[in-house]
C-alpha positions in Angstrom: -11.6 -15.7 20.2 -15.2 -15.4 18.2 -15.1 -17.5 14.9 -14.2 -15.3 12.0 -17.4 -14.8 10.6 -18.8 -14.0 14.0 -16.3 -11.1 13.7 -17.1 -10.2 10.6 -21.0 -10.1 11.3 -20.3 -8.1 14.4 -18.3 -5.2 12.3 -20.9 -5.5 9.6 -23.8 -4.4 12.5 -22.0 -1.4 13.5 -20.9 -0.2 9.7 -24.8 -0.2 8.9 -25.9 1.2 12.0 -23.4 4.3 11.7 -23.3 4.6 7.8 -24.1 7.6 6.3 -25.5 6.8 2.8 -25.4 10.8 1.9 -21.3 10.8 2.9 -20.9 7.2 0.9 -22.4 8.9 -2.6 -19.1 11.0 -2.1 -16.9 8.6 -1.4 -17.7 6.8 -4.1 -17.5 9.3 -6.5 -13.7 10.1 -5.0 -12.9 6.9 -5.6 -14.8 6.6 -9.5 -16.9 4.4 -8.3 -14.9 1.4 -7.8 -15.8 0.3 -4.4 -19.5 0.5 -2.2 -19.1 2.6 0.7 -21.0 2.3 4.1 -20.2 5.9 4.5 -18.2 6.0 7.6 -15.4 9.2 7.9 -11.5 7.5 9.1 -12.1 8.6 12.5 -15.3 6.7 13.1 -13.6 3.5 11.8 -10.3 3.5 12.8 -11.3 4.3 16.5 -13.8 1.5 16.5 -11.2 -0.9 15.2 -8.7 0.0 17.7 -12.0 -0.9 20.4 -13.2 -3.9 18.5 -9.6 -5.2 18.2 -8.9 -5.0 22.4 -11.8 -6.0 22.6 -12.0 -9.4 20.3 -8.6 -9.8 19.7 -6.1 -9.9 16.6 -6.0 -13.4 14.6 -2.8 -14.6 13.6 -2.8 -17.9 12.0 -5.3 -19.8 9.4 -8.3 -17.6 11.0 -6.5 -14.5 10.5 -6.4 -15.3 6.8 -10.6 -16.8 6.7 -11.2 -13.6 8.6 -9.3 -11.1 6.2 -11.1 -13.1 2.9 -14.2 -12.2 3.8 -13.5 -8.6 4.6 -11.8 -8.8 0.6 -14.5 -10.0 -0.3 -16.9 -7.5 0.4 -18.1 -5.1 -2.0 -17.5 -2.4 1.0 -14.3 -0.7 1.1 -14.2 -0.2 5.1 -14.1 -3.8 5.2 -11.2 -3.7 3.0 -9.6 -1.8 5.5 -10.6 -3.0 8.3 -9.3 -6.8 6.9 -5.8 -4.8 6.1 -5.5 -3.4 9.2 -6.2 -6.7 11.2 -3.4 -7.9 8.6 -1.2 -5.1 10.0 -1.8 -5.7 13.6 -0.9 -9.4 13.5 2.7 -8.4 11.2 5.1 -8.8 14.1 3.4 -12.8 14.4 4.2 -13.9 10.8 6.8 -15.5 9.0 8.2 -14.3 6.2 5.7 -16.9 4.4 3.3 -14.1 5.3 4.7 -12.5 2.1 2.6 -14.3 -0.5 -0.7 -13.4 1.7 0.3 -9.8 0.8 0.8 -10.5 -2.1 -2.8 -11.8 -2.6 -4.3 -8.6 -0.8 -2.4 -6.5 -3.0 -3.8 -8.1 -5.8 -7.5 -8.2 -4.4 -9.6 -5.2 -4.8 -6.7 -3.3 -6.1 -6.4 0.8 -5.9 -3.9 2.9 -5.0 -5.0 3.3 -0.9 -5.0 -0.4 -0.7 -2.1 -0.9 -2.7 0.1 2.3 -1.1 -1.1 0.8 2.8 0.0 -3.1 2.1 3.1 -1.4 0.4 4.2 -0.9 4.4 3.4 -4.4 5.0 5.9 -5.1 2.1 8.9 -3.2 2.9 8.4 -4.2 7.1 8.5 -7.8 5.6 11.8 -7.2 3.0 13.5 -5.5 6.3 12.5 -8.3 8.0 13.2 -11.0 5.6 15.9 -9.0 3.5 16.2 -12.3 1.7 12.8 -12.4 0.2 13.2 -9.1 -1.6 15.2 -9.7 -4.5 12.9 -13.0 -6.0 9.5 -11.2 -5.1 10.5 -8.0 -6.4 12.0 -10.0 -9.6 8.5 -11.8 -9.6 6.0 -8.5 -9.7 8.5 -6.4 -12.1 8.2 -9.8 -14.7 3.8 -9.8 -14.1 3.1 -7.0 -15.6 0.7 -5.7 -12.7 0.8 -2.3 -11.9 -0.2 -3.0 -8.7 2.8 -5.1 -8.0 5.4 -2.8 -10.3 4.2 -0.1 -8.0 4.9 -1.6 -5.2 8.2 -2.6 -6.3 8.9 1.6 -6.6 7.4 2.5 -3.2 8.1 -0.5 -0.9 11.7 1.8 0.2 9.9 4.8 0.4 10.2 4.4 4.2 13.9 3.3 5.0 15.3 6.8 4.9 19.1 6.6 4.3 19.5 3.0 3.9 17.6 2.9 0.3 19.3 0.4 -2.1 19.3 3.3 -4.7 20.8 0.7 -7.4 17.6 -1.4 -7.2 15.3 1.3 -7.1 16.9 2.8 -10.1 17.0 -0.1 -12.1 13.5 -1.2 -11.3 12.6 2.8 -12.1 14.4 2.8 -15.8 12.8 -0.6 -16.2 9.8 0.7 -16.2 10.6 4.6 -17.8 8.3 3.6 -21.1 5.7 2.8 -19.1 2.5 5.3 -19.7 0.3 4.1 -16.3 -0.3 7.4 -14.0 0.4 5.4 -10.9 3.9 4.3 -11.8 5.4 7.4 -13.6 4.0 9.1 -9.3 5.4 5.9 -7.8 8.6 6.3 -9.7 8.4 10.5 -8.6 7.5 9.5 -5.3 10.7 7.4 -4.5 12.9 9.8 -6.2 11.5 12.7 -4.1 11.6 10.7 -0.9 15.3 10.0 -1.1 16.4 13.2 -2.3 15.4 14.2 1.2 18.6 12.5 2.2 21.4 12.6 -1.0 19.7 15.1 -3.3 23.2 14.5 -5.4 22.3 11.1 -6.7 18.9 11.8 -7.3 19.7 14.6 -9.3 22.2 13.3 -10.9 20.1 10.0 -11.7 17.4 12.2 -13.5 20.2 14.4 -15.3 21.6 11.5 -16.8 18.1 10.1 -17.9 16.3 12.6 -20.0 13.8 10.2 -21.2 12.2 9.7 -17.9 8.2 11.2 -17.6 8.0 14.3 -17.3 5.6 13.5 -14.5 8.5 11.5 -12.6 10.8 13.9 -12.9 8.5 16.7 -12.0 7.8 15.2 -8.3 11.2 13.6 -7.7 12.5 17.1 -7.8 9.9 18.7 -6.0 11.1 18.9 -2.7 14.1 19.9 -3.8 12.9 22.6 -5.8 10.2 23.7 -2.8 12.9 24.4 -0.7 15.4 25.9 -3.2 18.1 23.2 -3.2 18.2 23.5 -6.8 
């Protein structure tokens, strides 16, 4: 395979050739101007990532990591992606190790389509490794991150039926005071997901806790209410 910043300077060619500085002032006014943006729509990315990945390759060791660093450490946020995504692609290679690098992404460059997008990563990994998810959720509930506390909401949001419900409540009512936007939706989010599945207990969970945000409560009854289950 190329050397990683080979890689990297090949990507970098094609996001400035096909950028489109007119569509990047409106991304970066989505996103409150927290990240540079080359200006390239999903579909124009994504499908040259799936090309440029047959093509070069997906790194899964110590170049994996050099190669992802320097797409973090861009000010661009397609390179954030695309460095994600490579992430993604090499998953099924990694050790449950592979948990701290997450960890780190989640940390760098942090919003809420970063954060949400590793939060797959996460809960593939704690499936994976079921015993890594009590210390690491333990871990980001004690940092005080939002980031991380969000993550520790969502990382279920994809296991369907087999939710541990007494974690996610616990970790929801340990964090019920706090006033962050993106953990009173997290907290919504997770509730509404699972009520899909036992509307009962998630209910019953927000019966029982009155104090809750009116924003969490409000989504994790929404799609109960939506469809008249309620």
């Amino acid at each position: 395979m190329i050397a990683p910043q080979e890689y990297f300077n090949l990507i970098k060619y094609f996001f400035e050739e096909e950028g489109n500085p007119e569509y990047a002032e409106k991304q970066m006014k989505y996103m409150r101007y927290h990240f540079e943006y080359y200006g390239l729509k999903a579909a124009i990315w994504v499908s040259f990532s799936k090309k440029v990945f047959k093509e070069h390759g997906i790194y899964k060791g110590k170049d994996l990591k050099e190669f992802v660093r320097l797409c973090m450490d861009d000010d661009h946020r397609e390179f954030h992606y695309m460095g994600i995504q490579m992430a993604e692609k090499s998953l099924k290679y990694q050790s449950a190790d592979f948990i701290h690098f997450v960890e780190e992404l989640i940390l760098t460059n942090s919003w809420w389509d970063s954060v949400d997008w590793l939060n797959n990563l996460v809960g593939i990994l704690f499936k994976n490794h079921p015993e890594l998810k009590i210390p690491m959720t333990q871990k980001w509930m004690a940092s005080d991150n939002i980031w991380l506390q969000r993550v520790c909401i969502i990382f279920q949001l994809k296991y369907k039926d087999q939710v541990d419900t007494e974690l996610l409540f616990k970790y929801i009512l340990e964090l019920k005071d706090s006033n962050e936007f993106f953990i009173q939706k997290a907290s919504g989010w997770a509730l509404r997901q699972y009520s899909k599945f036992d509307p009962e207990l998630v209910v019953e969970f927000i019966s029982k806790n009155p104090d809750l945000s009116n924003l969490t409560k409000r989504e994790g009854l929404k799609h109960l209410k939506k469809n008249e289950l309620i």
